[in-house]
VEXPAZA-537736 format. One line per 2 residues: number of its first residue (from 1); their letters; for each residue x, y, z negated of C-alpha. Coordinates in steps of 0.25 Angstrom, whole numbers, plus 5000, padded with zeros to 4 digits. Layout:
N
NUM	a	X,Y,Z ~ ...
//
This chain:
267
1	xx	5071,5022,5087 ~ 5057,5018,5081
3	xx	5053,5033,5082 ~ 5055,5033,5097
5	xx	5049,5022,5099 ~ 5037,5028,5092
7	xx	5037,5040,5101 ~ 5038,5034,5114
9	xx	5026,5022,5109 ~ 5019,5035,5107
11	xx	5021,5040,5121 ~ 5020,5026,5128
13	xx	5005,5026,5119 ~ 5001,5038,5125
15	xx	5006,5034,5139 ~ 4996,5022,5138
17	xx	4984,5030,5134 ~ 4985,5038,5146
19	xx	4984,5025,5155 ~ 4972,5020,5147
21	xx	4960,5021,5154 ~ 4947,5024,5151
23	xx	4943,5017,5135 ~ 4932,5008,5137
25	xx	4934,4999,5125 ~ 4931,5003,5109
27	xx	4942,5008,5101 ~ 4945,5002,5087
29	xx	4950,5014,5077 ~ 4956,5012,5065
31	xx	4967,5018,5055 ~ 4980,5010,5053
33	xx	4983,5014,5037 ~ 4997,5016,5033
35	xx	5005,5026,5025 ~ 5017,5037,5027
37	xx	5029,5037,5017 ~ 5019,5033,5005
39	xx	5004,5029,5003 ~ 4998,5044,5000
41	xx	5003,5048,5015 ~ 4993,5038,5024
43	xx	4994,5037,5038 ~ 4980,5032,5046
45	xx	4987,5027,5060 ~ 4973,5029,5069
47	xx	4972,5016,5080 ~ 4963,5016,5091
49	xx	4963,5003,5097 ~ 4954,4996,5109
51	xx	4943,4986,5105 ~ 4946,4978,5116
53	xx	4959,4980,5121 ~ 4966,4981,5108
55	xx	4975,4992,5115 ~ 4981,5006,5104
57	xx	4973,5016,5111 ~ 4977,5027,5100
59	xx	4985,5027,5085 ~ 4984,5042,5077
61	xx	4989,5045,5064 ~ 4981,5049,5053
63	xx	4988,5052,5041 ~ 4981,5056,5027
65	xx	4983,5054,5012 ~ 4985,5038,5007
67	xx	4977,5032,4997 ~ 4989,5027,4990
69	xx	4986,5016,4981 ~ 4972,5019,4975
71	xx	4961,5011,4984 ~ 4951,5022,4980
73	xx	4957,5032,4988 ~ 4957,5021,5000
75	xx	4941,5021,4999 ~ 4940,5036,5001
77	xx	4949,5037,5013 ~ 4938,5028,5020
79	xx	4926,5036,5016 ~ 4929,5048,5016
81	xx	4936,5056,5031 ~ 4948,5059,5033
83	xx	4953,5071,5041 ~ 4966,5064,5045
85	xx	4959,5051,5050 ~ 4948,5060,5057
87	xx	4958,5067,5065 ~ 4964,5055,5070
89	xx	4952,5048,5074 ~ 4949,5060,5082
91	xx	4963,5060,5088 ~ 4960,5047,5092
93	xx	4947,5049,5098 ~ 4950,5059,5107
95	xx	4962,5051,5111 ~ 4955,5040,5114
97	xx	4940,5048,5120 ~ 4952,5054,5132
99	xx	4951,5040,5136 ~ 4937,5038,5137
101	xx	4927,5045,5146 ~ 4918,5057,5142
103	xx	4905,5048,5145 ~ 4910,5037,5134
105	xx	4911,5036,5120 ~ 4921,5031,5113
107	xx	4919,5018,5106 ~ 4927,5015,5091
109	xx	4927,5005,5082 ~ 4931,5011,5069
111	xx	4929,5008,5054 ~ 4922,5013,5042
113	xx	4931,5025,5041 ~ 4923,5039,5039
115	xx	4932,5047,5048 ~ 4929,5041,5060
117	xx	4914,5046,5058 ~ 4920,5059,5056
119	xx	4928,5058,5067 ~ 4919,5057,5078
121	xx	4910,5067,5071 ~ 4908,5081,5082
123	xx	4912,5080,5098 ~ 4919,5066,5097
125	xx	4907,5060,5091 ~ 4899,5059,5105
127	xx	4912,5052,5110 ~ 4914,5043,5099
129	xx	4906,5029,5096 ~ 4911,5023,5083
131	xx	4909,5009,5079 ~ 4910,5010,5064
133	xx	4916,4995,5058 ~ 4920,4999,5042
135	xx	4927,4990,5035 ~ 4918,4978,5027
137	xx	4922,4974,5011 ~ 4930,4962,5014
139	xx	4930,4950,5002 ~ 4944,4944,4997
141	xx	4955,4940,5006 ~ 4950,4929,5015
143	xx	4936,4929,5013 ~ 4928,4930,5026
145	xx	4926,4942,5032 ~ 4910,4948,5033
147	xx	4905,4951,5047 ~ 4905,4963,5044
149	xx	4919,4963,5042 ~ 4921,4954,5056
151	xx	4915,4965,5062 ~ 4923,4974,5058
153	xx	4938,4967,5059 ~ 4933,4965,5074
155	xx	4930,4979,5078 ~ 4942,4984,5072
157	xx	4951,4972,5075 ~ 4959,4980,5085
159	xx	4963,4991,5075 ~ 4966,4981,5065
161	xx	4974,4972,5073 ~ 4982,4985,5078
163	xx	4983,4988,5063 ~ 4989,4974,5058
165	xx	4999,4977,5068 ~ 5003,4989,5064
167	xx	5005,4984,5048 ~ 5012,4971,5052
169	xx	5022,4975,5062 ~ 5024,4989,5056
171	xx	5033,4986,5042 ~ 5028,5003,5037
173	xx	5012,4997,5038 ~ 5014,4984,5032
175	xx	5007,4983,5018 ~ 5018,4983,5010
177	xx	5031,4990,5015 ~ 5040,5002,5012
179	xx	5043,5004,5027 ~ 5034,5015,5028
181	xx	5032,5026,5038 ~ 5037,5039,5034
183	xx	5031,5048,5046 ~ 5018,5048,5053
185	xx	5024,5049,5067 ~ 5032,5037,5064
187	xx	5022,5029,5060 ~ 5014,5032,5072
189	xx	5025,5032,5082 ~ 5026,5016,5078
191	xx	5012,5015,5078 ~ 5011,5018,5092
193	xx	5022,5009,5095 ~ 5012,4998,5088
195	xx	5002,5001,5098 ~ 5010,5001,5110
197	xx	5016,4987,5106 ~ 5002,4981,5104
199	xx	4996,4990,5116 ~ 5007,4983,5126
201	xx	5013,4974,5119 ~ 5006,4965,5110
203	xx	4996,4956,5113 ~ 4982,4960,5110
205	xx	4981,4949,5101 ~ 4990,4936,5097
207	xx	4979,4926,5095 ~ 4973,4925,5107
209	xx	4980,4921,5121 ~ 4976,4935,5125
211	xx	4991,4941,5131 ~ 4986,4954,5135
213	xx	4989,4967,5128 ~ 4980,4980,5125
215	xx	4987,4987,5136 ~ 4984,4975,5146
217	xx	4969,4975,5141 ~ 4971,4991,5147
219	xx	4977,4988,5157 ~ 4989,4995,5153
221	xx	4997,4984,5156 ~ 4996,4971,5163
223	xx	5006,4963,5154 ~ 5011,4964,5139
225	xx	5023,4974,5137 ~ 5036,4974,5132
227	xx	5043,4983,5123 ~ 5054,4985,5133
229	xx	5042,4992,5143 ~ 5036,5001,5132
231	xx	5050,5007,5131 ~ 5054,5007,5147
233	xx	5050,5021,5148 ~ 5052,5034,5141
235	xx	5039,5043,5139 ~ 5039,5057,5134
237	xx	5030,5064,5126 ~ 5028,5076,5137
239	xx	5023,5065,5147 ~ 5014,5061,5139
241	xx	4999,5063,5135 ~ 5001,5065,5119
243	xx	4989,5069,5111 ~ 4993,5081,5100
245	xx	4993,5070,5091 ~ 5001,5060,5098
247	xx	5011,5072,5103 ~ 5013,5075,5087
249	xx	5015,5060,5085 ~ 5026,5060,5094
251	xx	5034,5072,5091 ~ 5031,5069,5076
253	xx	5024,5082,5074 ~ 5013,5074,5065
255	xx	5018,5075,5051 ~ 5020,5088,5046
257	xx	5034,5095,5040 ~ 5041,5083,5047
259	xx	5052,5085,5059 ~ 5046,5084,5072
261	xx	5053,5076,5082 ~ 5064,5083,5090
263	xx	5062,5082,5104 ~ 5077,5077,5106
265	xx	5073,5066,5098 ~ 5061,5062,5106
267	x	5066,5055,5117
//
């Protein structure tokens, strides 16, 4: 059941990218880091998230090798590129520059990570305008934070409250559990399922008395959803525009030397 559900939040996500107008706001982008079967197998889950309205726009996988334990190894992942997270932020770029027009740039808020320099390097450099926030040396717990580091948490705060989501309502993310995901298009078929809860579902925040949702901010809908509306209709793959990589998400063609997904068992 959680598997179907996956599928069609996947679809359903796709659907709503075709109604979303023209982009007109920055996209906060970030990696959510978590890990398949075991620490040495890592999983970057890729969020593109709007600056103002708060609203998913786009999550892609980018799986490499873990750190493990060893905090050296963590060090080098950030200066040093990464083919795997390269590729995704290009996938997500030309997901997201379809939604722009040719005489804009894309504007992203991104932090200190290398590959996003990379990533725009060549024809998506003309089209791309990266605000680059890298992550300040923060003191002890509870000490108070620099400005440099406010400006930081600000401009990202989108892809970081997405994130908290994700590790507190998700029992494979949390910090310390041993429900962990054992397949990448599972892990992404219930991160989709996240956004689509916080796109139409959630409030865009709970300490204001703000009740509108990413989607109302859109224009995607007029009023919060329910469960029971995502789920009124069935969508199918064919009748969908699916990215290559979204196409493979769904038919769990991602992970090599794994079963792909029968097609009597996708409905």
């Amino acid at each position: 059941m959680a598997d179907r559900l996956g599928r069609h939040a996947i679809l359903f996500h796709a659907r709503c990218l075709r109604e979303v107008g023209e982009i007109s706001e920055p996209i906060v982008h970030d990696h959510f880091e978590t890990f398949i079967g075991r620490q040495d197998q890592a999983l970057g889950i890729g969020t593109a998230v709007g600056a103002e309205s708060w609203f998913v726009y786009d999550i892609d996988p980018a799986l490499h090798r873990g750190s493990g334990r060893r905090p050296d190894r963590k060090r080098a992942m950030l200066l040093h590129p990464s083919k795997a997270y390269i590729r995704s932020i290009r996938r997500t770029i030309r997901t997201l520059l379809a939604r722009i027009s040719t005489s804009e740039r894309l504007h992203c808020r991104v932090d200190g990570r290398v590959d996003y320099l990379a990533a725009v390097m060549g024809p998506l450099a003309s089209r791309v305008c990266l605000s680059v926030y890298p992550n300040p040396q923060r003191g002890p717990k509870g000490s108070p934070r620099t400005a440099e580091a406010q400006l930081r948490d600000w401009a990202m705060f989108p892809a970081d409250q997405l994130h908290q989501l994700i590790r507190h309502t998700c029992a494979d993310h949390k910090r310390e559990t041993i429900a962990f995901g054992r397949r990448l298009e599972s892990i992404l078929g219930r991160a989709h399922l996240v956004a689509v809860w916080k796109n139409f579902i959630k409030r865009r925040t709970e300490r204001r008395p703000d009740k509108t949702t990413p989607a109302m901010r859109l224009g995607l809908a007029t009023k919060r959803w329910e469960w029971d509306r995502i789920f009124t209709r069935r969508l199918f793959p064919r009748r969908e525009r699916l990215s290559k990589s979204t196409h493979a998400l769904y038919w769990k063609r991602w992970t090599p030397a794994m079963p792909a997904l029968e097609r009597r068992h996708a409905a």
